[in-house]
C-alpha positions in Angstrom: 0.0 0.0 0.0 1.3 3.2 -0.8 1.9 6.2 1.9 0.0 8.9 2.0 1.8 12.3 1.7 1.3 15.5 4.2 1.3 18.0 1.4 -1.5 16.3 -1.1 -4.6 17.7 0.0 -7.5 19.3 -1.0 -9.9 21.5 1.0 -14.1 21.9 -0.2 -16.4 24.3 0.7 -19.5 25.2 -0.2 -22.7 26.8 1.8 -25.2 24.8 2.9 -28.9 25.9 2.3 -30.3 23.4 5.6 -27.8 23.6 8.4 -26.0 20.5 8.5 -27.3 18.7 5.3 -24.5 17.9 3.4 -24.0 20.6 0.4 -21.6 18.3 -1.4 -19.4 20.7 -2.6 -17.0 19.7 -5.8 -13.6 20.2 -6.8 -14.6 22.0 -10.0 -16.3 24.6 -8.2 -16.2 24.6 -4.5 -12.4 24.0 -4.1 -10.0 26.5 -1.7 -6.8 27.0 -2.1 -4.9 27.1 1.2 -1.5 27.1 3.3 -0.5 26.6 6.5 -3.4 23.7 7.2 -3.9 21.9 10.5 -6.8 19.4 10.7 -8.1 18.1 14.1 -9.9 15.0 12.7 -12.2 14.3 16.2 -12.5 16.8 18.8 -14.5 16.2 21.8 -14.8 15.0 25.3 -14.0 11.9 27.0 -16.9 10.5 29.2 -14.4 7.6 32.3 -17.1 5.6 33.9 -14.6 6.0 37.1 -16.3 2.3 38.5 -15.3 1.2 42.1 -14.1 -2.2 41.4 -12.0 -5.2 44.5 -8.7 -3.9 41.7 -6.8 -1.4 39.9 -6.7 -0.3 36.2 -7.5 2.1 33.6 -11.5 1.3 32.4 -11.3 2.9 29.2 -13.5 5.8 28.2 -16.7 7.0 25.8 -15.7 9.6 23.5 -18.8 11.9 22.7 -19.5 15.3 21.7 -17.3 14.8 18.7 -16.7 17.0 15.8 -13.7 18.0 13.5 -11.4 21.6 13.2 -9.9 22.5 9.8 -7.6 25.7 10.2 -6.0 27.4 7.2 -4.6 30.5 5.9 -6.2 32.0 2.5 -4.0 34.6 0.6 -6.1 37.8 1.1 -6.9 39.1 -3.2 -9.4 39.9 -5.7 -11.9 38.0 -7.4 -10.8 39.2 -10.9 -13.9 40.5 -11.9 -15.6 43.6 -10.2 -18.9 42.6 -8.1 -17.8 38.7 -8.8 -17.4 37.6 -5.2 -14.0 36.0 -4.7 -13.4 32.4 -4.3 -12.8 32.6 -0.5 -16.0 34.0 0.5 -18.1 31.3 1.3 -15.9 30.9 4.6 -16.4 34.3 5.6 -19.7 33.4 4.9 -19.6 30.9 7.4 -17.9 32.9 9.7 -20.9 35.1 10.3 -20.5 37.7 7.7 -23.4 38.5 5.2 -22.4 38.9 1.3 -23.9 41.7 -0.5 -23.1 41.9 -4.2 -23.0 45.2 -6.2 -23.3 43.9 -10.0 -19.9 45.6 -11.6 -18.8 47.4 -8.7 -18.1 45.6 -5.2 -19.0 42.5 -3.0 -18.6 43.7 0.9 -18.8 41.5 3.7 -20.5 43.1 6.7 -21.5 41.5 10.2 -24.4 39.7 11.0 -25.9 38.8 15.1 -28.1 36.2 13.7 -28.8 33.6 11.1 -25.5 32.8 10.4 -24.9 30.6 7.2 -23.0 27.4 7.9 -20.8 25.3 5.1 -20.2 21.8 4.5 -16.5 21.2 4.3 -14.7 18.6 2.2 -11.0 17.9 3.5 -9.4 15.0 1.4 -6.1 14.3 3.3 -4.3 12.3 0.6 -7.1 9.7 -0.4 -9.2 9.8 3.0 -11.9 12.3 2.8 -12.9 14.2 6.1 -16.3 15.4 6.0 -17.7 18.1 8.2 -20.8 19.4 8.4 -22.5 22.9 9.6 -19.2 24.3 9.6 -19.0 27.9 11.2 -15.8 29.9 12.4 -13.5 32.4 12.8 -11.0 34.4 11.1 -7.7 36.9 11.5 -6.0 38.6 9.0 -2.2 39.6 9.0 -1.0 42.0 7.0 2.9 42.7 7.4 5.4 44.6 4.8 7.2 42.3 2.0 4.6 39.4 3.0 1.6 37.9 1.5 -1.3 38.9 3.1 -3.7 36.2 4.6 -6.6 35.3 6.4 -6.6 32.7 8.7 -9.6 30.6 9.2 -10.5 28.6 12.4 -13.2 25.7 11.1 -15.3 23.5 13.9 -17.7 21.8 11.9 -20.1 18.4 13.2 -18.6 14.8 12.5 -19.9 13.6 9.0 -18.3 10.3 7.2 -14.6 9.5 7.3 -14.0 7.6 3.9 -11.2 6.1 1.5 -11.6 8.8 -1.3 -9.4 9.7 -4.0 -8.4 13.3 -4.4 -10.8 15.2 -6.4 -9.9 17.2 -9.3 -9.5 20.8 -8.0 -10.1 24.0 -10.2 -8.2 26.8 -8.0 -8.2 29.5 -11.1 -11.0 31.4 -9.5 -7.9 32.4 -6.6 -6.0 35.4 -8.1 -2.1 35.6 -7.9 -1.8 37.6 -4.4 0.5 41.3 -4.0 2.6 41.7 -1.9 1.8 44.2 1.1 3.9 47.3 0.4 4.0 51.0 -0.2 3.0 50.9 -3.7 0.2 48.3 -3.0 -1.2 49.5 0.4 -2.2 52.3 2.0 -3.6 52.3 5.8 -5.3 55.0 7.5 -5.7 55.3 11.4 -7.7 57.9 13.0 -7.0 60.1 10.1 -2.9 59.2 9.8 -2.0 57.7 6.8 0.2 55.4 8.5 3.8 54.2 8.2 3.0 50.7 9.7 5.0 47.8 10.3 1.8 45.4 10.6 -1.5 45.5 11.1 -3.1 42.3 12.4 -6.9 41.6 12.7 -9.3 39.2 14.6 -12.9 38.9 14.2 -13.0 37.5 17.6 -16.2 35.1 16.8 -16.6 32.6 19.7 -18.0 29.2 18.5 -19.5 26.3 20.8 -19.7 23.0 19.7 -23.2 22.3 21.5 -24.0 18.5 21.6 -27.7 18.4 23.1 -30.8 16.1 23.0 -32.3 16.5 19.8 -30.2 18.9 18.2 -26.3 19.1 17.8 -24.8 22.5 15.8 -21.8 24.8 15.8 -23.1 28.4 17.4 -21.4 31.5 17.1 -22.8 33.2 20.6 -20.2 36.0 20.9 -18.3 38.6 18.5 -15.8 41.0 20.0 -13.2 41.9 17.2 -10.2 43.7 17.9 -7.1 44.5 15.8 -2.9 45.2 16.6 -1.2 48.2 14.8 2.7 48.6 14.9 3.4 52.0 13.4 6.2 53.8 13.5 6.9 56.4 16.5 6.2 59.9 15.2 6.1 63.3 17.1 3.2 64.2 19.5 2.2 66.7 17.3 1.9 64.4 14.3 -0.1 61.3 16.1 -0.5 61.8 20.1 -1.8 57.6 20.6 -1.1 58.6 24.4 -3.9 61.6 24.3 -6.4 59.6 22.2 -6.1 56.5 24.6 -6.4 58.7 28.0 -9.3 60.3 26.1 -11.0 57.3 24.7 -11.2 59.0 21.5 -12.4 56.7 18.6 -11.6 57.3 15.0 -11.2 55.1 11.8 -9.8 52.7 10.3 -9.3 51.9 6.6 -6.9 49.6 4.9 -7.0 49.6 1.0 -4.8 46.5 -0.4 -4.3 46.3 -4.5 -4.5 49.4 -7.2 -6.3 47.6 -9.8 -10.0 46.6 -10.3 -10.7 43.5 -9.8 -8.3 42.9 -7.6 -8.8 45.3 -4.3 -9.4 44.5 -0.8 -10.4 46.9 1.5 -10.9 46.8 5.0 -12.7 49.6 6.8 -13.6 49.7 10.7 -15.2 53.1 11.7 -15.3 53.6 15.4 -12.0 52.0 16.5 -10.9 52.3 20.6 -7.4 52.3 21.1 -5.6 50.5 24.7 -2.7 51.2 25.7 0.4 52.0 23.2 3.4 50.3 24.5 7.2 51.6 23.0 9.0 49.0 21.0 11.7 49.1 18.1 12.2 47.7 15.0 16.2 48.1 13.0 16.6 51.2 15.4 13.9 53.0 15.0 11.1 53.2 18.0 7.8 52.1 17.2 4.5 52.3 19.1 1.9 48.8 19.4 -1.4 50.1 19.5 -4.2 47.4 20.4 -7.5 48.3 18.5 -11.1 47.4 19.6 -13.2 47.7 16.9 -16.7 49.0 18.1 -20.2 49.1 16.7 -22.3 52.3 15.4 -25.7 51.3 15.4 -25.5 47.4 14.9 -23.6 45.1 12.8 -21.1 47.8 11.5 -18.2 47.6 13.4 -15.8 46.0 10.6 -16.2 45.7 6.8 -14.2 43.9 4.1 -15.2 45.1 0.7 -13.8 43.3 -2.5 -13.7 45.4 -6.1 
């Protein structure tokens, strides 16, 4: 029998329209391309009878409650085509974001505090297909100077079949070649700075619970608190007082635009950003200041948007 190699592997998602009903994505249209995978194949508890028995020894265990965790990065692009959403957007989809398509002009991802869309996930680890079901999550995104940009996606998705499968024929032209994160490619804006950043890193902070009940067994996404980390370089007072806008709890914007042509732009905007505290670091030489970032709702579901044109 032959081995089975780490780096063969295909990843399939696709929305479901019933929560946990199998959407049976395919290869030809459902596949995502991805890097930096980790695959928890049974998560879960384990239920010890803990019997008094006239002798010692382990009494083995029931495992329950199980389900399976894909994590992945996604390189953060375009779709190629304005108001065509791009290829990765059925996992923020399932991360509790809402898809609205502009015909020829954007797709934006917003928020959303209820009816979250799940997604049947395909994971084919070299000839064994993985198959998990209502699959919701989480996501970061790092964006950091001479790097590829990515989102990273945290998966928890029900227990579905565990099979011999070969690997399915994948169709990955849908993912655009990524930029770079640069000057010429990105611009950042905080509280009104254009910003000479070292990173920018954010977290959508969704909390999912695997819930196992009588009845009914889902992944829930109860909680959202999404925060961000800037490293930007130290300035004068006068240009950018962090200090002053902490102490005052002053909240201003922020708006990162990656990509110069159409078709391939990402934008991330957060309006009504809290800053913590700024703590005094260094980078070749030259201080720098962390700033943490709480990104806080408006009215609703508006405290953080990722449009795509």
């Amino acid at each position: 029998m032959a081995t089975r190699k780490f780096r063969k592997l295909a990843a399939l998602v696709k929305i479901e329209t019933t929560y946990g009903a199998d959407a049976v994505p395919t290869g030809a249209a459902d596949a995502m391309l991805m890097t930096d995978v980790a695959f928890t194949p049974m998560e879960g508890q384990e239920v010890s009878r803990d019997l008094l028995l006239p002798f010692l020894g382990h009494q083995g265990v029931e495992l329950t409650g199980l389900y399976a965790r894909l994590q992945g990065s996604v390189e953060i692009a375009g779709a190629g085509a304005v108001g065509t959403a791009p290829a990765y957007g059925p996992l923020l989809r399932a991360c509790g974001m809402a898809e609205d398509e502009e015909s020829g002009v954007s797709v934006t991802y917003l928020p959303v505090s209820a009816g979250e869309e799940a997604a049947s996930i395909y994971f084919n680890a070299d000839g064994v297909r993985h198959v998990l079901l209502g699959s919701r999550g989480t996501w970061t995104a790092n964006l950091a100077p001479n790097q590829i940009p990515r989102f990273r996606f945290d998966m928890m998705g029900l227990l579905g079949t565990i099979t011999d499968a070969g690997l399915p024929a994948v169709d990955d032209t849908a993912f655009l070649r990524p930029l770079v994160v640069n000057k010429a490619n990105t611009v950042m804006s905080l509280f009104g700075w254009t910003a000479i950043a070292e990173s920018l890193a954010l977290d959508y902070g969704n909390q999912v619970e695997a819930r196992f009940l009588i009845g009914a067994e889902s992944m829930e996404i109860t909680d959202r608190r999404s925060t961000g980390t800037a490293v930007v370089e130290a300035k004068s007072l006068a240009t950018k007082n962090w200090f002053s806008i902490a102490q005052a709890r002053t909240r201003g914007a922020l708006s990162v635009i990656h990509g110069t042509a159409a078709g391939n732009i990402v934008e991330f905007t957060a309006p009504q950003v809290e800053t913590g505290r700024p703590t005094q670091g260094q980078t070749q030489g030259i201080l720098n200041y962390t700033v943490p970032l709480m990104l806080c709702h408006d009215s609703g579901d508006d405290e953080l948007s990722i449009v795509v044109r």
